[in-house]
N, C-alpha and C positions, 0 to 999 in steps of 0.2 A: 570884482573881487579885489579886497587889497590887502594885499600880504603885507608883515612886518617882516621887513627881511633883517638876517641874522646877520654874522660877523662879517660873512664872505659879500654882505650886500644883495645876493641874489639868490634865490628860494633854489634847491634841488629838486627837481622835478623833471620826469624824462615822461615822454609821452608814446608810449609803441603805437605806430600808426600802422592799421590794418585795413584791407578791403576782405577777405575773406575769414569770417569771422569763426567758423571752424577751427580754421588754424588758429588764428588769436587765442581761445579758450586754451585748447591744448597745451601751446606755450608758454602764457601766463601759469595755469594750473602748473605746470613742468617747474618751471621757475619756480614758484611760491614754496612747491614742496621738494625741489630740492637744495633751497639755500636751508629749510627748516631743519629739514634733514642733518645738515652740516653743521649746525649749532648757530647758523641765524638768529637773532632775534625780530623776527620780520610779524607784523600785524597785517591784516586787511582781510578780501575776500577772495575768493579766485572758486571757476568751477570744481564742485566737489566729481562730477564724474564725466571729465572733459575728455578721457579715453575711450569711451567708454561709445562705440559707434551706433548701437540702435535705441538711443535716448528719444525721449518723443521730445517732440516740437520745444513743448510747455515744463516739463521736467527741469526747473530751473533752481536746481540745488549749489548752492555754494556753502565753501568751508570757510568761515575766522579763522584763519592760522592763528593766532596767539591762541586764541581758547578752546581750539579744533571742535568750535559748535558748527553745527550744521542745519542749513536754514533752507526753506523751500520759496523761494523770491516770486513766483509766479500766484496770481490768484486761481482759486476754486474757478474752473470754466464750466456753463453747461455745456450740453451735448450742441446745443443750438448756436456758441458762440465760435467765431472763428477766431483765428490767432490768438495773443498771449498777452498778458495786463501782465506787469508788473503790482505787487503788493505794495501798498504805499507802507503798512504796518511792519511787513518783514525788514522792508530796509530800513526802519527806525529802530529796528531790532539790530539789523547788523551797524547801522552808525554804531548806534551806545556801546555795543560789544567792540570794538574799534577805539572809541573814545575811552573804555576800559581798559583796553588792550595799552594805552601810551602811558597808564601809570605807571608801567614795566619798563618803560624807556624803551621800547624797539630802536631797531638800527636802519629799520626800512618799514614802510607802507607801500601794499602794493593793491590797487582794487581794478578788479578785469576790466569794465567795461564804465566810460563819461558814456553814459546813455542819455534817454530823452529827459530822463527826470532831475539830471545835473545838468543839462543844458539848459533846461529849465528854472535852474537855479535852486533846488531842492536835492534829493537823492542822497548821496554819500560827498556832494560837493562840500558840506560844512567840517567833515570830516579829512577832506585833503586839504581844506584851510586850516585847521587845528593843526595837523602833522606839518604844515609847512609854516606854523608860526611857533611851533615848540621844535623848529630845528632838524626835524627827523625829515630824510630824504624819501621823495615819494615816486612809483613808477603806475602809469596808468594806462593800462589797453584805451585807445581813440578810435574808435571805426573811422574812415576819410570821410565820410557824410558828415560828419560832425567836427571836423577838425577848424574849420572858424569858429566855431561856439567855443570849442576847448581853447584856441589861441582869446579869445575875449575875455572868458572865465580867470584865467592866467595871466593877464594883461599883457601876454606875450611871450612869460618870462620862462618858460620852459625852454627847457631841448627837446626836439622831437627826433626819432629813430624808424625806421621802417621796421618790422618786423622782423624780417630776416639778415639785418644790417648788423655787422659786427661793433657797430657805433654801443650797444646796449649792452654788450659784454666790456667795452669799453668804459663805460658808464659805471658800472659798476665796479670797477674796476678801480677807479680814480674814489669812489668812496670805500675801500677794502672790503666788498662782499665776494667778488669773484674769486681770489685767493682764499674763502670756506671752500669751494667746490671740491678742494685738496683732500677734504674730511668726509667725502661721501666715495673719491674713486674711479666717479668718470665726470667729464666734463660736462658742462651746464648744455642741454640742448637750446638754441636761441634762434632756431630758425623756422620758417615755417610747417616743411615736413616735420616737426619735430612733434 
């Protein structure tokens, strides 16, 4: 990938790296909807029902925050199939509504998960290149399986955070989204119980 980097020279980009991907969803989900919350202007996807404990497997609904559409990312399984396909279609759905979402100028991009299909070099990858060549800072759930593909994809140039690392409140921090959290009332939860 090759980024056009802006004034500062070097792309904004923080990478939450996780091994338990429960938690991750949770988090991200927490995050996305409560900087929203706060008068954010934040785009991307994040689980639409990451609290939510007896989700099946396949149930793979995520929200567009800018345009609070809601998307079902898994395909039709039969009874015969095991595990979970990702939709190639739905997430060309949530790109363009993302790609939609930066005519509004967000302040942030935030999408759950660099899965197989940005490591692959498809998925919502062409979508964190657009946000990070139009400037707007990006934060991305990484499962650790994947975190060389993501430092490749990146050419390195991110910061990466553990999940429950205060480096991420940090982060935000240093771009003025953590001081919204003031306009919701409690603190941003950023860690794994969370």
């Amino acid at each position: 990938m090759g980024f056009t980097l802006g004034r500062t020279g070097r792309p904004s980009i923080l990478a939450v790296v996780y091994s338990d991907g429960a938690a991750a969803c949770r988090m991200i989900s927490d995050l996305g909807y409560r900087l929203r919350s706060a008068g954010v202007a934040v785009a991307g996807i994040v689980p639409y029902h990451a609290t939510r404990d007896s989700v099946p497997r396949c149930d793979m609904e995520v929200e567009e925050l800018a345009s609070r559409i809601i998307l079902q990312l898994a395909e039709d399984q039969t009874p015969q199939s095991s595990g979970c396909r990702v939709d190639p279609l739905a997430i060309q759905d949530a790109a363009a509504l993302i790609s939609a979402a930066f005519q509004k100028c967000p302040e942030l991009l935030i999408v759950n998960k660099f899965g197989q299909l940005e490591a692959d070099g498809g998925g919502l990858g062409d979508a964190i290149t657009e946000a990070v060549e139009l400037g707007i800072p990006v934060l991305v759930g990484v499962p650790e399986r994947r975190l060389e593909r993501w430092r490749e994809f990146t050419n390195g140039l991110a910061e990466e955070a553990m999940i429950d690392s205060p480096r991420v409140q940090q982060w935000l921090a240093r771009r003025g989204l953590a001081s919204q959290r003031s306009r919701i009332g409690a603190p941003l939860a950023l860690n794994s119980a969370a």
